[in-house]
Structures are given as structure tokens and as C-alpha cells.
Backbone as XML, in Angstrom:
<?xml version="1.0"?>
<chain id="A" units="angstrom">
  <residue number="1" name="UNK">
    <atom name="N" x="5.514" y="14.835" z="9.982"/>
    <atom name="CA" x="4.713" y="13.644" z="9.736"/>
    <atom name="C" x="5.519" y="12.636" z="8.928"/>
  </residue>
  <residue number="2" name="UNK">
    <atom name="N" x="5.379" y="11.074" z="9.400"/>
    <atom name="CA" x="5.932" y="10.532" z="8.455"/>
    <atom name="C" x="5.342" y="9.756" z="7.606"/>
  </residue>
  <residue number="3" name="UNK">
    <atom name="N" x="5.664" y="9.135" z="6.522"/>
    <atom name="CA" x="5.087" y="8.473" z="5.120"/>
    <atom name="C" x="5.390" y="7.169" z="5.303"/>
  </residue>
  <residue number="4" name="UNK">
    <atom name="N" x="4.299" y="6.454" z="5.029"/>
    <atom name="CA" x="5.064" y="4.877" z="4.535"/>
    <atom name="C" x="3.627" y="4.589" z="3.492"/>
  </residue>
  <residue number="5" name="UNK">
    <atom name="N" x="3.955" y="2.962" z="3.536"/>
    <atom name="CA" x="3.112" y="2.409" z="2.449"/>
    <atom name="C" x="2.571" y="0.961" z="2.728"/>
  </residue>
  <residue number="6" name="UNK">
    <atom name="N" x="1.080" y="1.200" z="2.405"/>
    <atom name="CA" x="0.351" y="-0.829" z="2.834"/>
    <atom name="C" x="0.237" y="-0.731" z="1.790"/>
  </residue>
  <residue number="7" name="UNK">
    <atom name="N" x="0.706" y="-2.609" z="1.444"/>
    <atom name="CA" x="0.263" y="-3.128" z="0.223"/>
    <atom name="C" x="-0.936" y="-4.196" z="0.346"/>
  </residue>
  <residue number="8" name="UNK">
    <atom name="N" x="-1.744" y="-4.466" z="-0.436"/>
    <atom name="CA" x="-2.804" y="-5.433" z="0.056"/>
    <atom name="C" x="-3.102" y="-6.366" z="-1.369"/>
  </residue>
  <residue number="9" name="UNK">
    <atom name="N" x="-3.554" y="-7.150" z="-1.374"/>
    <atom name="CA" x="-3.141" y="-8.600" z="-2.035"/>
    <atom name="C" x="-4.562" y="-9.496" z="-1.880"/>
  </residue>
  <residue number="10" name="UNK">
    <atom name="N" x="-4.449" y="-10.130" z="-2.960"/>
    <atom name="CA" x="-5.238" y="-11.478" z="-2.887"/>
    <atom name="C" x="-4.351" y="-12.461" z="-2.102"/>
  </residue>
  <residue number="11" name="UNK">
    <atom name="N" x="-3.369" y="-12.382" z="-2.283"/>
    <atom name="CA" x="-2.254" y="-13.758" z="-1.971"/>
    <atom name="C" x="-1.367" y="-13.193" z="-1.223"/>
  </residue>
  <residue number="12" name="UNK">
    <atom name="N" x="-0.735" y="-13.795" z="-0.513"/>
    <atom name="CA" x="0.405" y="-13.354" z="1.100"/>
    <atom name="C" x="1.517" y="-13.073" z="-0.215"/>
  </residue>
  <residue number="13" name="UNK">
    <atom name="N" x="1.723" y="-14.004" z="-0.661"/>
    <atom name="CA" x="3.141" y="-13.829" z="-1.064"/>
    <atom name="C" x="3.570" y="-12.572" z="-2.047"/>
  </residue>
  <residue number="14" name="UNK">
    <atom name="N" x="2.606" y="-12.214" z="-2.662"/>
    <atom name="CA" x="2.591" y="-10.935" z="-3.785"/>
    <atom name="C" x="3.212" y="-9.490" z="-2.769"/>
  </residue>
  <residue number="15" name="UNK">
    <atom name="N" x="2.316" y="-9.174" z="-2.212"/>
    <atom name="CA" x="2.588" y="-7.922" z="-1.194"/>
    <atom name="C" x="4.052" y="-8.162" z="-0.484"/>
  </residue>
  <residue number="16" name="UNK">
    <atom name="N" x="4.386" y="-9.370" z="0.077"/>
    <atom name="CA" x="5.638" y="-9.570" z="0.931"/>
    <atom name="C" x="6.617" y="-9.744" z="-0.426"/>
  </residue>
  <residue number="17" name="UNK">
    <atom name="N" x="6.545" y="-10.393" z="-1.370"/>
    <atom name="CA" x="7.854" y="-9.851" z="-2.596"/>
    <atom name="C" x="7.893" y="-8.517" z="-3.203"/>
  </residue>
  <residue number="18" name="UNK">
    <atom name="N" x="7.104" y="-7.915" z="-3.013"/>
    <atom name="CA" x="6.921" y="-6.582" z="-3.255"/>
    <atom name="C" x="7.697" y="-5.746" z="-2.391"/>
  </residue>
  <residue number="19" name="UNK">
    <atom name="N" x="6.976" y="-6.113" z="-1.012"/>
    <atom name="CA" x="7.986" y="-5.408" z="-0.050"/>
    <atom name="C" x="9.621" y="-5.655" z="0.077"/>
  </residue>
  <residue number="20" name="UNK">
    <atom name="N" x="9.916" y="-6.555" z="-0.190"/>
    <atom name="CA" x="11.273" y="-7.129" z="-0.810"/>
    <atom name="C" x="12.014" y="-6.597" z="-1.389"/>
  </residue>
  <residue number="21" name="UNK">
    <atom name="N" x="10.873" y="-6.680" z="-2.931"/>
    <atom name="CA" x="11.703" y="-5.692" z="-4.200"/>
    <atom name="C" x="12.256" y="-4.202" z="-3.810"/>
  </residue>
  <residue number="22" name="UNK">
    <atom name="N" x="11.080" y="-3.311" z="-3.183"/>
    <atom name="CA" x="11.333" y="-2.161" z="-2.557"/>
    <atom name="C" x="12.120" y="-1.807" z="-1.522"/>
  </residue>
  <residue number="23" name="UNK">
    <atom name="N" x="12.489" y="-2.899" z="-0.634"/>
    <atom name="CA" x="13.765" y="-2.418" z="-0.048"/>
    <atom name="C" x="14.487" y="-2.596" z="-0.181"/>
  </residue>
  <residue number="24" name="UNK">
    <atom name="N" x="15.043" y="-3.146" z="-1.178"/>
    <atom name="CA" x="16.176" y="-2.035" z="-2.335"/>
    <atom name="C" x="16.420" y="-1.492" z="-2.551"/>
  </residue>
  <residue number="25" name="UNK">
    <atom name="N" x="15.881" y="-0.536" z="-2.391"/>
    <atom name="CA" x="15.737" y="0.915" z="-3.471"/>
    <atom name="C" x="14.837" y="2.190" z="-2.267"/>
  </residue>
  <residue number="26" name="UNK">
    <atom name="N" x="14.250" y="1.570" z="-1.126"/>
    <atom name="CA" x="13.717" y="2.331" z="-0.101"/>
    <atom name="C" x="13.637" y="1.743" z="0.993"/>
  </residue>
  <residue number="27" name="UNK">
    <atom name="N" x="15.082" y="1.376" z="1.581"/>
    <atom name="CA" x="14.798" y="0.553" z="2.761"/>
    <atom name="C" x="14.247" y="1.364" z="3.907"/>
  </residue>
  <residue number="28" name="UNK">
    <atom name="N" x="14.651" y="2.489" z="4.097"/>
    <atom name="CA" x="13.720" y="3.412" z="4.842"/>
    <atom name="C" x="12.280" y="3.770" z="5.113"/>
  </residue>
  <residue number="29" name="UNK">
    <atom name="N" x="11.489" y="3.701" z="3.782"/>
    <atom name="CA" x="9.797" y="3.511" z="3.936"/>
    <atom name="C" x="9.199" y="2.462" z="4.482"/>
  </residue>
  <residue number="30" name="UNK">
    <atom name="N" x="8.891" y="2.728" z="5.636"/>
    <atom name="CA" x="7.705" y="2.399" z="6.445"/>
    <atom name="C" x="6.886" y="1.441" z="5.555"/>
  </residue>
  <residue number="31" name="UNK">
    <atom name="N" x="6.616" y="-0.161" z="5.144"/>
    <atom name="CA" x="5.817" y="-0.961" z="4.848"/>
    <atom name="C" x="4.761" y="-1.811" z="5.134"/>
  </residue>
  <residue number="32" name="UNK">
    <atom name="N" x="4.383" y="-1.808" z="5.593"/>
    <atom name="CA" x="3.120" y="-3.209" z="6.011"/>
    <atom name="C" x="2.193" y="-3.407" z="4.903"/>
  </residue>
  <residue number="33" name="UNK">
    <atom name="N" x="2.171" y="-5.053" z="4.961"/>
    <atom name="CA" x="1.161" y="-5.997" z="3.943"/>
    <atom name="C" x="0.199" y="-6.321" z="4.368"/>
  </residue>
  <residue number="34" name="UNK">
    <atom name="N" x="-0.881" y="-6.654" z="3.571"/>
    <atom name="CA" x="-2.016" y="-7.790" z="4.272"/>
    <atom name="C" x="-2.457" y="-8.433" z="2.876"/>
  </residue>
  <residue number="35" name="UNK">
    <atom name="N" x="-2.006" y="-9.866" z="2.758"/>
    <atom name="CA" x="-2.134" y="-10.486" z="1.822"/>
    <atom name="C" x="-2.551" y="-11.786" z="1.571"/>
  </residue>
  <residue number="36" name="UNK">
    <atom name="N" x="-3.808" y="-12.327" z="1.299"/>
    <atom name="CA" x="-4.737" y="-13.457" z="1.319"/>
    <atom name="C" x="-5.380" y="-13.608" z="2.529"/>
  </residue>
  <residue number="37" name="UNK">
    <atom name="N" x="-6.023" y="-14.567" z="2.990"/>
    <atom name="CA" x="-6.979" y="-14.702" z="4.149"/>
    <atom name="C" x="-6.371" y="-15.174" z="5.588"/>
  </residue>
  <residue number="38" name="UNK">
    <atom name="N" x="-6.881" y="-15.358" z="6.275"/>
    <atom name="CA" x="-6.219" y="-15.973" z="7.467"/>
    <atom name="C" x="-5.711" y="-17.149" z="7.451"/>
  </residue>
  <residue number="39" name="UNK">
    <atom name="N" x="-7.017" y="-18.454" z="6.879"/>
    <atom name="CA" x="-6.452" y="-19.610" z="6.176"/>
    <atom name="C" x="-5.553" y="-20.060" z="4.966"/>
  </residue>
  <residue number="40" name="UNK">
    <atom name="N" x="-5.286" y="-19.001" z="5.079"/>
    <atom name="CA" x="-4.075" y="-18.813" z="4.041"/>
    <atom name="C" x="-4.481" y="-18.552" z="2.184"/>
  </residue>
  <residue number="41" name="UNK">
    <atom name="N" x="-5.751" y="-18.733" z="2.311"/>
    <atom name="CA" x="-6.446" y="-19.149" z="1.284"/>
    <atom name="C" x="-6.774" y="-17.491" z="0.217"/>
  </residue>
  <residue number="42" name="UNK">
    <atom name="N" x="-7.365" y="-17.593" z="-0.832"/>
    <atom name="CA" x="-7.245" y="-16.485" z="-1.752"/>
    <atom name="C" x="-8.026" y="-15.335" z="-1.385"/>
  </residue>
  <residue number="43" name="UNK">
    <atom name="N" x="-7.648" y="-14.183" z="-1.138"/>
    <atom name="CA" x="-8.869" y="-13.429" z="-1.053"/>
    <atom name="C" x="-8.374" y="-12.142" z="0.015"/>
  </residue>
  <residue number="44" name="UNK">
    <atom name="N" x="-8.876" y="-11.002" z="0.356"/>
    <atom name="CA" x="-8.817" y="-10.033" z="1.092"/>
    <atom name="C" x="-9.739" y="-10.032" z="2.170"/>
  </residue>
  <residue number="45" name="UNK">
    <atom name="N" x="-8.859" y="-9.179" z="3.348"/>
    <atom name="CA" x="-9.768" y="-9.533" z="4.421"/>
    <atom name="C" x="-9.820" y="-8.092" z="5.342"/>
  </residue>
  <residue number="46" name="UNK">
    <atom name="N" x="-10.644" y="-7.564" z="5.315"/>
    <atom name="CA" x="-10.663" y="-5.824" z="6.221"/>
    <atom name="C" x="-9.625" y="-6.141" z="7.232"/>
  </residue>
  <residue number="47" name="UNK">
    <atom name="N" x="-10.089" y="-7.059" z="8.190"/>
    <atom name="CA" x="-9.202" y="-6.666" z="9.618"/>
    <atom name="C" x="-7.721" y="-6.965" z="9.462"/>
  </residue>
  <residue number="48" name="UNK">
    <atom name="N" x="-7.359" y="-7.449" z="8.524"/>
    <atom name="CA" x="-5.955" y="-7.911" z="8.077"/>
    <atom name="C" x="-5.375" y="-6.373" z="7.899"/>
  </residue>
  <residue number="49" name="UNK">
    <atom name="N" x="-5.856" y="-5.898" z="6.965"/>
    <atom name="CA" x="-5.909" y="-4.800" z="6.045"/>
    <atom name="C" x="-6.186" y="-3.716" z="7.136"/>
  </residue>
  <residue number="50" name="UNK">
    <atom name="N" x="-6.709" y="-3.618" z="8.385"/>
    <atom name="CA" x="-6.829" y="-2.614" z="9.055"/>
    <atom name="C" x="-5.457" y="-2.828" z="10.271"/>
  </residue>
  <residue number="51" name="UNK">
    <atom name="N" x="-5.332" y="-4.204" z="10.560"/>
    <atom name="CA" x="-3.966" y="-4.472" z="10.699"/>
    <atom name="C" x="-2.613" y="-4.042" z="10.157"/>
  </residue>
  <residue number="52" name="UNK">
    <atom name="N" x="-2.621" y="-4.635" z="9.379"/>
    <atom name="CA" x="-1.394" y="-3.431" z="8.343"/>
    <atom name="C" x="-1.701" y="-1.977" z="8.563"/>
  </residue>
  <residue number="53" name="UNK">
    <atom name="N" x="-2.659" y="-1.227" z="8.659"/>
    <atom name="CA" x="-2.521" y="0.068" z="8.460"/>
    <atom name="C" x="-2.391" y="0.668" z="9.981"/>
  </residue>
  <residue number="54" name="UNK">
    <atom name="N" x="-2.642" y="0.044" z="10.841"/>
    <atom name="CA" x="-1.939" y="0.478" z="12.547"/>
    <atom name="C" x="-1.077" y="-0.078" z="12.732"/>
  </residue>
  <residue number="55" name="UNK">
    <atom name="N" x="-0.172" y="-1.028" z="12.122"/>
    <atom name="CA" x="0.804" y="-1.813" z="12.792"/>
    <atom name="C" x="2.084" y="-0.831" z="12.140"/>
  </residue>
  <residue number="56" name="UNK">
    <atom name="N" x="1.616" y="0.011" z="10.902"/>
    <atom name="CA" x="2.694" y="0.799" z="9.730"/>
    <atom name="C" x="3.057" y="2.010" z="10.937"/>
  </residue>
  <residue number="57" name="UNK">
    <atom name="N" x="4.278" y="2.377" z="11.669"/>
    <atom name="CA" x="4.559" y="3.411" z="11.760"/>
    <atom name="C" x="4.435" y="4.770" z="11.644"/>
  </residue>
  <residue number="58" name="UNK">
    <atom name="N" x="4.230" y="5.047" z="10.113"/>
    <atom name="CA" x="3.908" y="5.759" z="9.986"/>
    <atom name="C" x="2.805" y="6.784" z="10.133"/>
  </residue>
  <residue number="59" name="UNK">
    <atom name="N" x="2.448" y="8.251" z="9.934"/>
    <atom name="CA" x="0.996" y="8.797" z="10.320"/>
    <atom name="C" x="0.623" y="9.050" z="8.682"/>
  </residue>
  <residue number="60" name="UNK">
    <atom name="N" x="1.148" y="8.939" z="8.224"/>
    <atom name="CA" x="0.375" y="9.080" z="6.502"/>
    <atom name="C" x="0.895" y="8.073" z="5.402"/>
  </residue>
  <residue number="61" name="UNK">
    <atom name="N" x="-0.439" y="7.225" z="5.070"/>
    <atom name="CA" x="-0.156" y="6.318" z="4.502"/>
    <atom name="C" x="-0.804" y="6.395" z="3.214"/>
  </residue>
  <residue number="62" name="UNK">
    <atom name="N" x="0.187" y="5.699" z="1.942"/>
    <atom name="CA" x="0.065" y="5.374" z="0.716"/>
    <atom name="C" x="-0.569" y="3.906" z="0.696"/>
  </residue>
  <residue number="63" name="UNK">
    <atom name="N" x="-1.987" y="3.757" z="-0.210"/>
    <atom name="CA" x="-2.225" y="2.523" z="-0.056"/>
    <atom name="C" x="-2.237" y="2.038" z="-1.340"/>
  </residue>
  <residue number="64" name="UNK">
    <atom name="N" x="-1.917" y="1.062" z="-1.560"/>
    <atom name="CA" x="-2.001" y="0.339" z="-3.214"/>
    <atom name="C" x="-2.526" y="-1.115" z="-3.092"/>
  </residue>
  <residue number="65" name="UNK">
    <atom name="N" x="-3.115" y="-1.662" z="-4.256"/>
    <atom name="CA" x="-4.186" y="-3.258" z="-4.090"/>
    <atom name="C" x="-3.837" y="-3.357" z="-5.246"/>
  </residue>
  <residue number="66" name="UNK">
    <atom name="N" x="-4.204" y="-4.850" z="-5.280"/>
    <atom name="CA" x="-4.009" y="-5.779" z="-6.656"/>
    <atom name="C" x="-5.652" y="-5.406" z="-7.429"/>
  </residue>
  <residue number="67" name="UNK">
    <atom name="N" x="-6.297" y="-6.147" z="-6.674"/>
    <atom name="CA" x="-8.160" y="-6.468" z="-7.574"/>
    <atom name="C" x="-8.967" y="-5.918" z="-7.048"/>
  </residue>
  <residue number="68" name="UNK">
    <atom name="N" x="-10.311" y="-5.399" z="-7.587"/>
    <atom name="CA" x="-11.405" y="-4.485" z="-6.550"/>
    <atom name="C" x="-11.529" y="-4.376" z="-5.367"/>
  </residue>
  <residue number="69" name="UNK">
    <atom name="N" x="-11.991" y="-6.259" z="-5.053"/>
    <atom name="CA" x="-12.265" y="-6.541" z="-3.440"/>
    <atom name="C" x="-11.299" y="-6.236" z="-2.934"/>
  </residue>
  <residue number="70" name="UNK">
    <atom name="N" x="-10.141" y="-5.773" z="-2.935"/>
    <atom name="CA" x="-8.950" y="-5.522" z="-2.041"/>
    <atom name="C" x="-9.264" y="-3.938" z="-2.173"/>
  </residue>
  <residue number="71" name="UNK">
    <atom name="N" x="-9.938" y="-3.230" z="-3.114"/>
    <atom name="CA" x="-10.207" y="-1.642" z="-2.853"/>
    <atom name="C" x="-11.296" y="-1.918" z="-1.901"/>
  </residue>
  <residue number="72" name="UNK">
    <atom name="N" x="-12.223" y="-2.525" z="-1.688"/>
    <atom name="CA" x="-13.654" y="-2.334" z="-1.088"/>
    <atom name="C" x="-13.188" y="-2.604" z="-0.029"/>
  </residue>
  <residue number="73" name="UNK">
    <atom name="N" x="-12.479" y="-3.454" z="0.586"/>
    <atom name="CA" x="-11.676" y="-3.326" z="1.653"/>
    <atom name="C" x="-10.807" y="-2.706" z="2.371"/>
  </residue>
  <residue number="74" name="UNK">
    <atom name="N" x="-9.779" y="-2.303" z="1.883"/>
    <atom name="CA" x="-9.006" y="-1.000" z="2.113"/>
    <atom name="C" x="-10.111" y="0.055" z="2.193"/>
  </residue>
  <residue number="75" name="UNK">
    <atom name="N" x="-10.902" y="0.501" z="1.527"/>
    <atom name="CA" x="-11.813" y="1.530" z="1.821"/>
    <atom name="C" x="-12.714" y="1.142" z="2.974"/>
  </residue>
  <residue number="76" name="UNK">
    <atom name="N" x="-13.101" y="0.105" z="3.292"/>
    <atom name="CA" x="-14.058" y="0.373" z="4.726"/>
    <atom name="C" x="-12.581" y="0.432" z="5.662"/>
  </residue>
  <residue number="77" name="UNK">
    <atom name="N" x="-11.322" y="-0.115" z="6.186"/>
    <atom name="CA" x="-10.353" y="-0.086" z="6.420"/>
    <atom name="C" x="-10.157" y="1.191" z="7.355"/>
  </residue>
  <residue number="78" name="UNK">
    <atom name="N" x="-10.179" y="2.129" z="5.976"/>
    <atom name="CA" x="-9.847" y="3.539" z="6.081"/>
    <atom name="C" x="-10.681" y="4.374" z="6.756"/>
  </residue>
  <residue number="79" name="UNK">
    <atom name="N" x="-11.969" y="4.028" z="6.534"/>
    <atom name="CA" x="-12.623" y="4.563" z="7.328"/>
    <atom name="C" x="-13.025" y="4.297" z="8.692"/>
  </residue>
  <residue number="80" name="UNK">
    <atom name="N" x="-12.179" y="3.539" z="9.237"/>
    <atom name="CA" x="-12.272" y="2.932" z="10.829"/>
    <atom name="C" x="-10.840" y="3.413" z="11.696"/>
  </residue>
  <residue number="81" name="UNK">
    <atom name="N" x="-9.816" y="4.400" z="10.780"/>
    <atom name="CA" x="-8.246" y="5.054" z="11.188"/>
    <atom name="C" x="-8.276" y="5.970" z="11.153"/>
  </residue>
  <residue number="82" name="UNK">
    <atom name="N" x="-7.726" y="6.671" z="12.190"/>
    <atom name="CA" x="-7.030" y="8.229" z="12.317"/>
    <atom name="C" x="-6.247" y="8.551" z="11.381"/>
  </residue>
  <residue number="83" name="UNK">
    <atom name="N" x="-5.779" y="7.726" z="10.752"/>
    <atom name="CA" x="-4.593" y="7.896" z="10.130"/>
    <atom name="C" x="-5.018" y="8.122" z="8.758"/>
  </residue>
  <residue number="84" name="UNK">
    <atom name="N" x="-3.958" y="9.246" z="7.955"/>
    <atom name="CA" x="-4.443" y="9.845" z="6.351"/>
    <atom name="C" x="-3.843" y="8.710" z="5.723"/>
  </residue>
  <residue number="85" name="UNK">
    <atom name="N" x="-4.737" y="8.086" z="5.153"/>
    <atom name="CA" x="-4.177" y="7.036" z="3.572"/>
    <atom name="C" x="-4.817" y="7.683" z="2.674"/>
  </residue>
  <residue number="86" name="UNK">
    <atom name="N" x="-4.143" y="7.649" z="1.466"/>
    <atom name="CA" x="-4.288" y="7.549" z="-0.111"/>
    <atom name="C" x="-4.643" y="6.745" z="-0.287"/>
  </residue>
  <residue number="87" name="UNK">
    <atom name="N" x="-5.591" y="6.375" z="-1.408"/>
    <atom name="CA" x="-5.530" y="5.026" z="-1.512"/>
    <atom name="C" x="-5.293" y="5.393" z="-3.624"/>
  </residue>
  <residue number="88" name="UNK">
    <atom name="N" x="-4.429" y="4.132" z="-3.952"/>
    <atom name="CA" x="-4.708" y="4.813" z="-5.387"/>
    <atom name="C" x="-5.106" y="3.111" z="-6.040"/>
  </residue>
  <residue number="89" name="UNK">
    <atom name="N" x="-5.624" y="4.033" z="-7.169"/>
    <atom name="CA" x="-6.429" y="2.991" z="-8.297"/>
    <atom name="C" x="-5.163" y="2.769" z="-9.323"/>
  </residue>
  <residue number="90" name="UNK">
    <atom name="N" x="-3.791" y="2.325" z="-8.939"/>
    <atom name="CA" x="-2.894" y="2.543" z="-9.991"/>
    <atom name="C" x="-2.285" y="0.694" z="-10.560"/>
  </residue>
  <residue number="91" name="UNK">
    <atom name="N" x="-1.569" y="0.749" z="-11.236"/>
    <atom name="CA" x="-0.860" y="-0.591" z="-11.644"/>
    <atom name="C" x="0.078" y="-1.457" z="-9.787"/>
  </residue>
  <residue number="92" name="UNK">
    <atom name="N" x="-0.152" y="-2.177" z="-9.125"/>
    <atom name="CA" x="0.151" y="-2.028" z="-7.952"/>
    <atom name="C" x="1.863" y="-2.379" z="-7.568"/>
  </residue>
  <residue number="93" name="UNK">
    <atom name="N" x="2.532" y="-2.936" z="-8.663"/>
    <atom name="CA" x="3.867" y="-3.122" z="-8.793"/>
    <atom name="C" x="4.959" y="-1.808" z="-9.328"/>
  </residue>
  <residue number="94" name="UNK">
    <atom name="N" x="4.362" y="-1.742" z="-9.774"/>
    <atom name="CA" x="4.919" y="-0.350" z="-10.785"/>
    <atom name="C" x="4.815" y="1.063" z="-9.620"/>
  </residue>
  <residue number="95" name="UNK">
    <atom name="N" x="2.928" y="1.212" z="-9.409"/>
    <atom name="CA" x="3.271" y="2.092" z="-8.219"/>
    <atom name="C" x="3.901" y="2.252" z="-7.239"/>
  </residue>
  <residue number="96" name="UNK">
    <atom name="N" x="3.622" y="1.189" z="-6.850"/>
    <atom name="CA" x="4.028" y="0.824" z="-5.201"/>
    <atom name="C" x="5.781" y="1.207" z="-4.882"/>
  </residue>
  <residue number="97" name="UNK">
    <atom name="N" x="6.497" y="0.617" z="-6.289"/>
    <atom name="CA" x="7.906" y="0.863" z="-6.465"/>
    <atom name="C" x="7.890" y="2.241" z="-6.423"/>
  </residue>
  <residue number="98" name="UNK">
    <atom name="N" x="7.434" y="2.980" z="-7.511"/>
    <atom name="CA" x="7.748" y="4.269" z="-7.988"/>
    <atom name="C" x="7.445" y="5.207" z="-6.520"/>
  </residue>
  <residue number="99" name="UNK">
    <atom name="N" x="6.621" y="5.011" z="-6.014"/>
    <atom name="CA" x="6.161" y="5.821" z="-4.687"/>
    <atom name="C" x="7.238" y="5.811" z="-3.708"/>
  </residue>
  <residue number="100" name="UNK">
    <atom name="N" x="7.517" y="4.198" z="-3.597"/>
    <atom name="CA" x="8.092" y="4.317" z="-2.263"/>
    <atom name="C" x="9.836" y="4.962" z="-2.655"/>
  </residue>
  <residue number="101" name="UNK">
    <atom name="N" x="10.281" y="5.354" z="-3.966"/>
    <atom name="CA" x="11.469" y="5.616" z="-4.058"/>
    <atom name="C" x="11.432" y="7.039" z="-3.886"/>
  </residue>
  <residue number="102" name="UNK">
    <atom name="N" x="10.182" y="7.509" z="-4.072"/>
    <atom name="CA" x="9.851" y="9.061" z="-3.931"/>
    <atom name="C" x="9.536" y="9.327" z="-2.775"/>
  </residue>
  <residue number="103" name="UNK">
    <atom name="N" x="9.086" y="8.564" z="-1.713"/>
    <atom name="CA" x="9.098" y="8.901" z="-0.481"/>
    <atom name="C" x="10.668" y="9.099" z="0.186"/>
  </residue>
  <residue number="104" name="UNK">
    <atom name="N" x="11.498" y="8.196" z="-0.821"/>
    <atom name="CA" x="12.695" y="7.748" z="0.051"/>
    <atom name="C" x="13.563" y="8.968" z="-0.319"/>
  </residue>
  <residue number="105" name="UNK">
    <atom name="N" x="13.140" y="9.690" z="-1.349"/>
    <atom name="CA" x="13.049" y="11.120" z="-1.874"/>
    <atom name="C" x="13.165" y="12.203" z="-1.278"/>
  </residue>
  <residue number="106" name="UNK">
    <atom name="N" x="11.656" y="11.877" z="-0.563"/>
    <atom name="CA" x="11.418" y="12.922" z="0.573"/>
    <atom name="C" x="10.633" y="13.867" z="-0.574"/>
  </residue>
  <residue number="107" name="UNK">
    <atom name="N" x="10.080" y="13.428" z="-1.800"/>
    <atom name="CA" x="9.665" y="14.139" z="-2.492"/>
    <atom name="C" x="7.855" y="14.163" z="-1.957"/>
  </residue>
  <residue number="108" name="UNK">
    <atom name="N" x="7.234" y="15.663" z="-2.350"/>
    <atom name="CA" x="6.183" y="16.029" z="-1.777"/>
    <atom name="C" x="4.647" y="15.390" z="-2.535"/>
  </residue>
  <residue number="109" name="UNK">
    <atom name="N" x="3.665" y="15.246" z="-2.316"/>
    <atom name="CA" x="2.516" y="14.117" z="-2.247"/>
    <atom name="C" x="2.021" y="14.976" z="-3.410"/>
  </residue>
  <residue number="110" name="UNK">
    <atom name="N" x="2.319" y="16.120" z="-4.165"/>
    <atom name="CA" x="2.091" y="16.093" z="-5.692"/>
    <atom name="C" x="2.624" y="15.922" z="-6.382"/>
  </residue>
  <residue number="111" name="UNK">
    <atom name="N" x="4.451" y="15.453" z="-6.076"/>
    <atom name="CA" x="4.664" y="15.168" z="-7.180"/>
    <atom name="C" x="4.742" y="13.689" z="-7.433"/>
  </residue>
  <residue number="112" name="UNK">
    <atom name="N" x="4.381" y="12.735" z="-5.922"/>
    <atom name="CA" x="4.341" y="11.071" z="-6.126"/>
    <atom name="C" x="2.930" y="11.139" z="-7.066"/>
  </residue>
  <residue number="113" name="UNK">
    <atom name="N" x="2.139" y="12.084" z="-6.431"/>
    <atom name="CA" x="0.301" y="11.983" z="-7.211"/>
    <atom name="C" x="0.881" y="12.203" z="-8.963"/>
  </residue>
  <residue number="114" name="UNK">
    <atom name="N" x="1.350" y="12.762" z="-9.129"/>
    <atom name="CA" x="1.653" y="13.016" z="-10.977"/>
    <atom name="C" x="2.160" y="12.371" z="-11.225"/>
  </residue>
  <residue number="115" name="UNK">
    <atom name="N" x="3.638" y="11.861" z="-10.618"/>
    <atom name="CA" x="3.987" y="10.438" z="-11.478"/>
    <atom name="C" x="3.028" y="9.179" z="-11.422"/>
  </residue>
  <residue number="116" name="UNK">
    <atom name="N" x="2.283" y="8.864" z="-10.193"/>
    <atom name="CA" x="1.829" y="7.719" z="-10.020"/>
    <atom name="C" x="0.143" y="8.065" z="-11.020"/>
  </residue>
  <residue number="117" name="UNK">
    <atom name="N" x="0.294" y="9.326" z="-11.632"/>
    <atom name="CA" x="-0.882" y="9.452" z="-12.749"/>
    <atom name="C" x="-0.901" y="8.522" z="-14.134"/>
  </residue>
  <residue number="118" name="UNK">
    <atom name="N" x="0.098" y="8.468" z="-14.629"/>
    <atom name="CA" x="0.396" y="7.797" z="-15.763"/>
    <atom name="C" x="-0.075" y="5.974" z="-15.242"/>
  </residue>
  <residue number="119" name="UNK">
    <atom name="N" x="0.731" y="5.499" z="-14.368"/>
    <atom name="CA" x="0.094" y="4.192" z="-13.772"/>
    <atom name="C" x="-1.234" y="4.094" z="-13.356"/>
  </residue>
  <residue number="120" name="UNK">
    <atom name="N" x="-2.234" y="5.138" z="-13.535"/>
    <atom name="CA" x="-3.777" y="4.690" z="-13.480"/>
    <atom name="C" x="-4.311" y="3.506" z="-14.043"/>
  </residue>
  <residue number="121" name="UNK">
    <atom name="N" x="-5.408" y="2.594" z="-13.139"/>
    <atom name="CA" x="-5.570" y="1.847" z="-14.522"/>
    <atom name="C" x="-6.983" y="1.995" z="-14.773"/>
  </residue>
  <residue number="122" name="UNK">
    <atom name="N" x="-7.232" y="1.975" z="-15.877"/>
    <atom name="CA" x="-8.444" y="2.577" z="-16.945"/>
    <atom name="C" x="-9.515" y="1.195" z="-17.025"/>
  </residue>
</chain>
């Protein structure tokens, strides 16, 4: 099975510099974004977000968000895919990095879950 990672966003540009930063350091992980609305305008949007998560290669996906409505989304999302996502409640820069260098690892989904424990946010 392989691993990658959606990032999801209020704003286009957050998720796509993200994906940026990370292939650097994991050009190999599997990425797709969905970030602000269609009109380009602020905000999260399911089918974007369900977009990214079939368009990702991969069959098991890591999901990370900036603000709630981007969880309430990703979660109906998820429940419309075959496909296994995570979804985590963590810091989404910090995770998103730390994960995808551990995928690039090849390291196993308890030990990304324990590091990406400390980045919870409370």
C-alpha cells in the first residue's frame, strides 16, 4: 500500500507552499491540496477536498487542515472514499512536514501517530 498526504486550507496558497516546503525534504510523498473556494475566495469546500483525496495516488492517506470548517469538511470528504485517511487534529505546518519526512522514511503509522502526538492542538 502506498502513503501520501492532502493538505486542506482556507486559502490556495497556504497548502500549495506547504507542498513546496515538503518537497524538499520528501519529494517522493504523494501530495494533493484543496485550498480556498472555487472563486478563489476564503473558505473550504468538500468537493475540492474530495478532489484532492482521489486525484492523490496514493491508497492511504494522511490528512491535515488549518481551521475547523476545513475538519467538517475533510470529514464528510472521507466518508464518501474507499480510501483509508487519517485525519489529524495537529499544528498543520509542523505536522504535515514532520509526517511527510517519515513517510519518506518508510517509517510505520505508529510511529508518525507518536511523533505527530506532541503537535496536537489543545
Amino acid at each position: 500500500m502506498s502513503r501520501g498526504v492532502v493538505l486542506v486550507s482556507h486559502t490556495k496558497e497556504i497548502p500549495d507552499g506547504l507542498k513546496r516546503l515538503i518537497g524538499e525534504i520528501a519529494k517522493d510523498v504523494p501530495i494533493t491540496t484543496a485550498g480556498g473556494l472555487e472563486d478563489g475566495g476564503i473558505g473550504t469546500s468538500m468537493e475540492r477536498i474530495s478532489q484532492a483525496i482521489e486525484e492523490n495516488p496514493a491508497d492511504e492517506l494522511l490528512a491535515f487542515y488549518d481551521l475547523g470548517s476545513a475538519k467538517m469538511n475533510l470529514e464528510m470528504a472521507i466518508e464518501m472514499t474507499d480510501k483509508k485517511l487519517t485525519l489529524f487534529d495537529t499544528a498543520l505546518v509542523e505536522s504535515a512536514y514532520t509526517a511527510c519526512a517519515l513517510l519518506a522514511a518508510d517509517a510505520a503509522e505508529t510511529e508518525i501517530e507518536k511523533q505527530l502526538a506532541e503537535l496536537k492542538i489543545k
